[in-house]
N, C-alpha and C positions, 0 to 999 in steps of 0.2 A: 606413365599415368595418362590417362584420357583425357582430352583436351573439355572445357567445362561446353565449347560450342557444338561436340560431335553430337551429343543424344537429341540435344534440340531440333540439329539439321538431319539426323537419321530418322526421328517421328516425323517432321516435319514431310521428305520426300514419303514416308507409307501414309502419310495422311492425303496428300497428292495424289498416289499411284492407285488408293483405295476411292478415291472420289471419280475417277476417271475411268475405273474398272466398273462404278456404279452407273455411269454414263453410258458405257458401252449395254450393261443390264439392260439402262430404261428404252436407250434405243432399238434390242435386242425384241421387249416388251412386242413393238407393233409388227413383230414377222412371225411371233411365236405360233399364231393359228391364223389359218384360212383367214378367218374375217374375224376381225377382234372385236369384241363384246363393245358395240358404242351404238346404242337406240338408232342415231340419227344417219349416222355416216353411211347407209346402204341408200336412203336418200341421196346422199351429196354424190354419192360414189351415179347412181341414176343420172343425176342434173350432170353429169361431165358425156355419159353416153350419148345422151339428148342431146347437147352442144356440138360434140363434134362432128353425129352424123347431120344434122343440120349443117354444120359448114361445109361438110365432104358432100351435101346434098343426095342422100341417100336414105334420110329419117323417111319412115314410114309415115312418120308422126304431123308432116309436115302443117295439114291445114289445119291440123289443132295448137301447133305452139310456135312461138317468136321467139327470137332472141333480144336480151334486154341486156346492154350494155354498158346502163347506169344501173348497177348494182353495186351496192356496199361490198359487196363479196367476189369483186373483179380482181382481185391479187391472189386469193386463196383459189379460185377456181383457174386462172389464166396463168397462175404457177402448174398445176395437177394437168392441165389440157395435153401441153407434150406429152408427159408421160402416160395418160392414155392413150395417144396417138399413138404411142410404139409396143405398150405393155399392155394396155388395157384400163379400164376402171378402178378395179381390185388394187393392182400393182401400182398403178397413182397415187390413191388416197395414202397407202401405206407409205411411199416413199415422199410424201410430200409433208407428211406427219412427221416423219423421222426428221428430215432436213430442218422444220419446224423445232421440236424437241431439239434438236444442238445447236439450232437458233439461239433458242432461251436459255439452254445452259451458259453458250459464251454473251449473250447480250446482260444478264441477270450479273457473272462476272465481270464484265464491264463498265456497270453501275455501282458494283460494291467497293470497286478499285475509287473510282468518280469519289464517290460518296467516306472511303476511306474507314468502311465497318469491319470489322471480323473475319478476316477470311478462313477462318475455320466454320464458320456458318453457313458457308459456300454449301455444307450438305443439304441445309432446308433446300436449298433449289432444285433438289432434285426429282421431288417426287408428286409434288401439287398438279403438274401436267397430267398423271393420271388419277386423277384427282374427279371432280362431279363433272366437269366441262368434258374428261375422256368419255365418262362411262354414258352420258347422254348423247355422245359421238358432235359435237360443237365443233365439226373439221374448221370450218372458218372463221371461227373464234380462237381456236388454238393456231391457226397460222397467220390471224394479228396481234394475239398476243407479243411474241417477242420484239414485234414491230415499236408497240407502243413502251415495252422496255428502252427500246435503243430511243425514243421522241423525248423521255425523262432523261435518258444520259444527255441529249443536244441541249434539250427544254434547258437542264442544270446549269450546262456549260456556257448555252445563252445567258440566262440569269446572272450567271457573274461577270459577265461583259459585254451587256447587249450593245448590236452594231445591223447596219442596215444589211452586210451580209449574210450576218446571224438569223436576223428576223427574214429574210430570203427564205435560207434552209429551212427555219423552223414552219413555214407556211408551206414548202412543196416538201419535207417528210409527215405535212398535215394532210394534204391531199392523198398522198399514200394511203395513207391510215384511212381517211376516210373510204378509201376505195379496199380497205380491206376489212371493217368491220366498223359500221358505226357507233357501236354502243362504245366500243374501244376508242372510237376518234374522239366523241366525249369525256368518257375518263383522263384518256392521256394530256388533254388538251386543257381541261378543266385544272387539273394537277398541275400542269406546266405553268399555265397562267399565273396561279397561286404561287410558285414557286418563285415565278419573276416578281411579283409583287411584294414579297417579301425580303427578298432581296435587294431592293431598292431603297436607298435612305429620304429623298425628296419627291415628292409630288409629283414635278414637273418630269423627271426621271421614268417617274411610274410610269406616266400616261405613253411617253415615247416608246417604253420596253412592251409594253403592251399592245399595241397596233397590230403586231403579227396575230395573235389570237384573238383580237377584236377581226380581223379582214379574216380569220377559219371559220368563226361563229356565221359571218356572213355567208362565207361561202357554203355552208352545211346549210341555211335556210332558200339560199339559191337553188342546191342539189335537192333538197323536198321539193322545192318551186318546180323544176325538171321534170323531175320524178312523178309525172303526172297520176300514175296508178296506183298513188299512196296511197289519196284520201279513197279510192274504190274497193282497195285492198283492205284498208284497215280499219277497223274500228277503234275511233279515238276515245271512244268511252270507256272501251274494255278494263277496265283494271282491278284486281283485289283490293281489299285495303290493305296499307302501311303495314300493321299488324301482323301479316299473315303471310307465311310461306309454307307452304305442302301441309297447310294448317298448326303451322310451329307460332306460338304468340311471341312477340318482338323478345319476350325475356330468356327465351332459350334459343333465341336467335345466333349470340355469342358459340352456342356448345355443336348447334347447326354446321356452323360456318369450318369452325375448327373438324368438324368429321367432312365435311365436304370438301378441304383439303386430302384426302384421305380414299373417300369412296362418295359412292349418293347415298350407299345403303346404310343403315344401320347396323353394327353387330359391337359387342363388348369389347372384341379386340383390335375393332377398328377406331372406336374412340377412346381407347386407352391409349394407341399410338401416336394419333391424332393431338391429344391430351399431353404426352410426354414429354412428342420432340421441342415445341415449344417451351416449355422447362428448364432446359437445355444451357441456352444462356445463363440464366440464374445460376443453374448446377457452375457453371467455371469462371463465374467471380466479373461476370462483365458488367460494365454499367451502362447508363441510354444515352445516347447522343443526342444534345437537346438545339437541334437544328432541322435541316428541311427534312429529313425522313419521319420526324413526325409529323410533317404536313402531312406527304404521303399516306401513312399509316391512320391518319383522324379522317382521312377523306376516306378509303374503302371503308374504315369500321361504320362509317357513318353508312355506306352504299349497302355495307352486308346485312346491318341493323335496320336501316328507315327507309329504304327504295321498297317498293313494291315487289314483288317477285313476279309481276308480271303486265306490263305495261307496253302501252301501243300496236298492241296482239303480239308482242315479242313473248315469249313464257322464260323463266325462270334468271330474268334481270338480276337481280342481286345475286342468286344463291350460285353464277359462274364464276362470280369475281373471287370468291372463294381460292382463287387458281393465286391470286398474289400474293394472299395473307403470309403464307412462311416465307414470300420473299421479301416484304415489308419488315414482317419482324427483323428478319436477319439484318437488314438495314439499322437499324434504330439502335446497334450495338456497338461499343467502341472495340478495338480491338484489347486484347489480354496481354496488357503489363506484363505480368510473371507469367510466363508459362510454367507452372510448377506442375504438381501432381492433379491437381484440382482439374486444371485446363486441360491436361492429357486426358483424363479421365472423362470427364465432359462429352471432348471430343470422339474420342471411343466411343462413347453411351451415344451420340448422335448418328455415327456413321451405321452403330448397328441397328436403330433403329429406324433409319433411312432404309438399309439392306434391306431389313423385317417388311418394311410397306413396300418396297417395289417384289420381294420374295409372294408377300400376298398377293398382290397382281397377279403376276407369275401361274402362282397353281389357280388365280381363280380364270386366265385365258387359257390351260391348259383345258379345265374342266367345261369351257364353256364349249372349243374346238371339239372334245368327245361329246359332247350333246347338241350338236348340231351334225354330227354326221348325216343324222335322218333325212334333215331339210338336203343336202347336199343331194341326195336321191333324189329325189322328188325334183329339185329344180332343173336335173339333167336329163328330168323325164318329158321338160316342156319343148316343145319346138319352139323356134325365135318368131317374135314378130308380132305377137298378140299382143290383143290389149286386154289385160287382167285385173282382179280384183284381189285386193289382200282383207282376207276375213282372219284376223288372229285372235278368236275367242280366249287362248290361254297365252297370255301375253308375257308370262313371267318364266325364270328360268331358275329354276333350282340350283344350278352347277354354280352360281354370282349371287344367288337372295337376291335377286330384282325384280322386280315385280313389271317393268315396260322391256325388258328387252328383247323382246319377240314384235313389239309394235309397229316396224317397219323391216323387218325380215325378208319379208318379199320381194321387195325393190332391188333384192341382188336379180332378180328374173329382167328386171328395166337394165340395169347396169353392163350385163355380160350376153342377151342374147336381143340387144334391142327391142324390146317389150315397152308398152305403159302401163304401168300399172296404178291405180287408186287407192285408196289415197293418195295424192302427186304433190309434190310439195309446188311445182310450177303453180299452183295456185296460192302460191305466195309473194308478195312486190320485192324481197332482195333477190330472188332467185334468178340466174344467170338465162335460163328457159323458162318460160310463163305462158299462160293459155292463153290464148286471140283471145281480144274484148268482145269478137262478133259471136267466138265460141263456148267460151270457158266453162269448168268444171263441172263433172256431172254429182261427183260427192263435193260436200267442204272437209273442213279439219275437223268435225265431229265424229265422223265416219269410221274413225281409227281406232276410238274407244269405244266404239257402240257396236259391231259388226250384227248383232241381233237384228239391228234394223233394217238392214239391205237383202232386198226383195227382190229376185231376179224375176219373177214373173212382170213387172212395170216393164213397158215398152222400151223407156228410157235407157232401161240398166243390158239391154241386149248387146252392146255397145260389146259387154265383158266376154270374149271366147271362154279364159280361164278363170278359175277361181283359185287363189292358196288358202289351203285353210290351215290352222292349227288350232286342233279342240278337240272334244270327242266325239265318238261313232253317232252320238247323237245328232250333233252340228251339222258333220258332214250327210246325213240323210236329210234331213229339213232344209238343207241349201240345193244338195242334189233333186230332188222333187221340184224345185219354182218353177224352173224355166217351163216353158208348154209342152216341151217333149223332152224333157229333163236334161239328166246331165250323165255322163260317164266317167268313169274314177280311170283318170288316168295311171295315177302311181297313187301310193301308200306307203308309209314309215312311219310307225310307232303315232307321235303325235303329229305330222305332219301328211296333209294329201291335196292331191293337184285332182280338181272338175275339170273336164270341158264341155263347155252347156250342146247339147244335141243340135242340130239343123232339125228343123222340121221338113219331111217330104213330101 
C-alpha cells in the first residue's frame, strides 16, 4: 500500500519543477527577438552608448552632453555599463533584464518564506514583470524593482527587532534604492516605515524604530537639494487629476490595474487571464492573513487607485506599480491546511494559467521580431555617427495591438552605431547623459507624438543629417522636400525609410 505522504510529496516536487521550468520561460521571454517589444528600452539601451563613449572619450556627442552622476537610475544603468562595454547596448539591456527577472523571482520567494504565505502562490510571481512596466520598456524600474522586494524582507525583519544595526542596514539598502529608482525608494520606504510602526507596541518604541526612515526622507530632500536640474527639468505643475489614467475614471481603475498585471493593451483574453489568476486563492480554500501584508497590499491599492498617473513630469506613476499587485495578493494568503483535491486543483488551474500569460507573451514577441524585420534594413542602411531625427508617424504595431510601440524605435540608430538621435531622453534630469545647460535640446518631449510638426526647412533643425521615418509614401515626400535642397531616400522597407537631408552646393 502507498504511504498516505507519497502523492503529496510527488505533487508537490511537479509543482516545483513546473514553477522553475516557467522561470526558465519568462527568462527565455527577453532573448526571444532581436529587440523585445518595450516603448522605452531603445532609449535606455541609447543613454548606455552615450555613457560609455563619453568615458572612453570617443562620443562624437561630446559638446552637446554631460554626464550626471546623481541619478536615480545609477544602479540599473551602472549594472548594464559592463555588459555594453564587452557586448554592446542590445546585448546589455537584455542581460541585465534577465538577471533582474531571477532577481525578483528569488527576492519575491524570499519575502513569502519571511511573511509565511502560500507557497503554492509562488506562481503569481511569475508573470507581472512582463506585465505594463515590460511593455513600456521601464528598464530601470524593473531593475529596482526586486531591490525594493529584498528592502520589505530587511524593512520586516527590522520591524520585529529594531537595533542600531538594523536601522544601519536599512538606511544604506535605502540609498541603494534611491540610486536605483526613486519612485521605488518611496514606495518601499514609505511601506517599511509603516510596517515598523505597526509593529511597535509603545510610543517611545515607535519613535526610536523609526529614525532610520525619518534620516532616508531626509536624505531624498538633500538629493533634490543636489540635484540641481530638477527644478529646470521639471515641471512641478504638470499633473492629471486623481481621477484619471490614460482617461480610465478612478472606478475602473481596479479592472485597469488587474489587466496591467497582464499587458498595457487591452484584449478579452487578456483580462480574462488577468481576472482569473487572482481567483485562485479562493478556488483552494485559503483564507487572509490578517497582518502586515495587508499593509502592504492597502498601500499599492491605494497608489493604483488615488496617485495620479502622472506627476512631477514622470508619466504613468501608478499604472507601473501594477508590477506588485499579484505579488501582494499572493502574500495576504495563509498557507492550505489540507491539501486535498481542492488545493491540487487550484494549483494546477494557476500554473496553467501562468503558462497561458507568459505563452501570450511569447507569440506576441515572436510577431513583433517578424514585423520589425523592415526597420532592421533600413537601420543597416545608415552610416554611424549622425545626428538624426525620429519621425514615427505610425507609431503602433499590429503584431502586439499597441498603439506606442514604434515611439522610440529609432534610438536603436543612437545605441549601436553611435548616432543622436531626437527625440533624446538626455533631456530629461534622471537620465545618466543630459544636454549642457549652455546647450540643450533642440526638440522637447512633444516632439514624439507630434512628428507633423517638424520642419526641416528652419535653420535650427539642419543640426538632423538623417531622418527615420515610419508612415506613409505621403510623409516621406512632405519631409523629403523641406530641407532647401531636399533630401535623398536612403533605404526603404515596407513602412519604414531612412532621409538624408542633401548638402547644398
Amino acid at each position: 500500500m502507498q504511504s498516505n505522504s507519497v502523492i503529496p510529496a510527488t505533487l508537490n516536487g511537479i509543482w516545483k519543477a513546473t514553477f522553475w521550468c516557467l522561470v526558465a520561460v519568462g527568462a527565455g521571454l527577453i532573448w526571444l527577438a532581436p529587440r523585445p517589444p518595450m516603448i522605452d528600452l531603445p532609449q535606455h539601451a541609447g543613454q548606455l552608448t552615450l555613457w560609455l563613449d563619453l568615458l572612453k572619450g570617443t562620443s562624437p556627442w561630446e559638446s552637446l552632453l554631460r554626464i550626471n552622476m546623481l541619478t536615480p537610475y545609477l544602479i540599473g544603468y551602472g549594472t548594464a555599463l559592463p555588459f555594453a562595454a564587452l557586448f554592446g547596448s542590445l546585448i546589455a539591456v537584455k542581460a541585465v533584464l534577465t538577471i533582474s527577472y531571477l532577481v525578483w523571482i528569488i527576492a519575491c520567494r524570499a519575502l513569502r518564506k519571511e511573511i509565511g504565505s502560500d507557497p503554492r502562490l509562488e506562481f503569481l510571481f511569475l508573470f507581472s514583470f512582463f506585465g505594463f512596466a515590460w511593455q513600456w520598456g521601464f528598464m530601470t524600474f524593473l531593475v529596482g524593482a526586486p531591490l525594493s522586494i529584498l528592502f520589505l524582507l530587511f524593512a520586516i525583519r527590522y520591524s520585529k527587532q529594531p537595533s542600531a544595526v538594523g536601522g544601519a542596514g536599512i538606511v544604506g539598502f535605502g540609498i541603494i534604492l534611491l540610486f536605483s529608482h526613486a519612485l521605488l525608494f518611496i514606495f518601499a520606504t514609505g511601506i517599511g516605515g509603516l510596517i515598523t510602526l505597526a509593529q511597535q507596541k509603545r510610543i517611545r518604541n515607535m519613535i526610536a524604530a523609526i529614525i532610520p526612515y525619518i534620516a532616508l526622507a531626509a536624505i531624498l530632500v538633500v538629493f533634490q537639494f543636489l540635484a540641481r536640474d530638477f527644478s529646470n527639468a521639471v515641471n512641478l505643475e504638470r499633473m492629471t487629476p486623481a481621477g484619471w489614467a490614460f482617461g480610465v475614471p478612478v472606478v475602473y481603475r481596479p479592472i485597469a490595474s488587474l489587466l496591467f498585471t497582464v499587458a498595457s493593451t487591452f484584449t478579452g483574453l487578456n483580462l480574462l487571464l488577468a481576472l482569473s489568476v487572482f481567483t485562485i486563492p479562493i478556488v483552494m480554500g485559503t483564507h487572509i492573513k490578517k497582518d502586515l501584508p495587508l499593509i502592504m497590499l492597502a498601500v499599492l491599492v491605494c497608489i493604483l487607485i488615488l496617485v495620479p498617473d502622472e506627476a512631477f513630469g514622470t508619466g504613468f506613476v501608478s499604472s507601473r506599480f501594477a508590477l506588485f499587485l499579484p505579488i501582494f495578493w499572493a502574500l495576504i494568503w495563509t498557507p492550505v491546511q489540507n491539501r486535498g483535491r481542492r488545493a491540487n486543483v487550484g494549483t494546477g488551474l494557476l500554473a496553467l494559467m501562468c503558462a497561458g500569460i507568459l505563452g501570450m507573451r511569447a507569440i506576441d514577441i515572436m510577431a513583433f521580431a517578424k514585423e520589425t524585420t523592415s526597420f532592421e534594413k533600413v537601420l543597416a542602411a545608415a552610416q554611424p555617427g549622425e545626428r538624426a531625427i525620429n519621425l514615427t508617424f505610425d507609431k503602433r504595431s499590429e503584431a502586439i495591438q499597441d498603439g506606442y510601440a514604434y515611439l522610440h524605435m529609432s534610438l536603436w540608430y543612437q545605441a549601436e552605431k553611435s548616432g543622436f538621435v531626437d527625440f533624446n531622453f538626455a533631456y530629461f534630469f534622471p537620465q545618466v547623459v543630459r544636454f549642457r545647460k549652455d546647450i540643450g535640446p533642440v526638440l522637447d518631449d512633444k516632439s514624439s507624438f507630434h512628428p507633423e510638426q517638424f520642419n526641416w526647412a528652419e535653420p535650427h533643425m539642419h543640426v538632423y543629417r538623417y531622418a527615420f521615418i515610419r508612415g506613409s509614401s505621403q510623409h516621406v515626400a512632405s519631409v523629403a522636400k523641406m530641407p532647401l535642397c531636399g533630401a535623398q531616400m536612403i533605404a526603404h522597407e515596407n513602412e519604414w525609410t531612412l532621409l538624408r537631408r542633401n548638402d547644398c552646393k
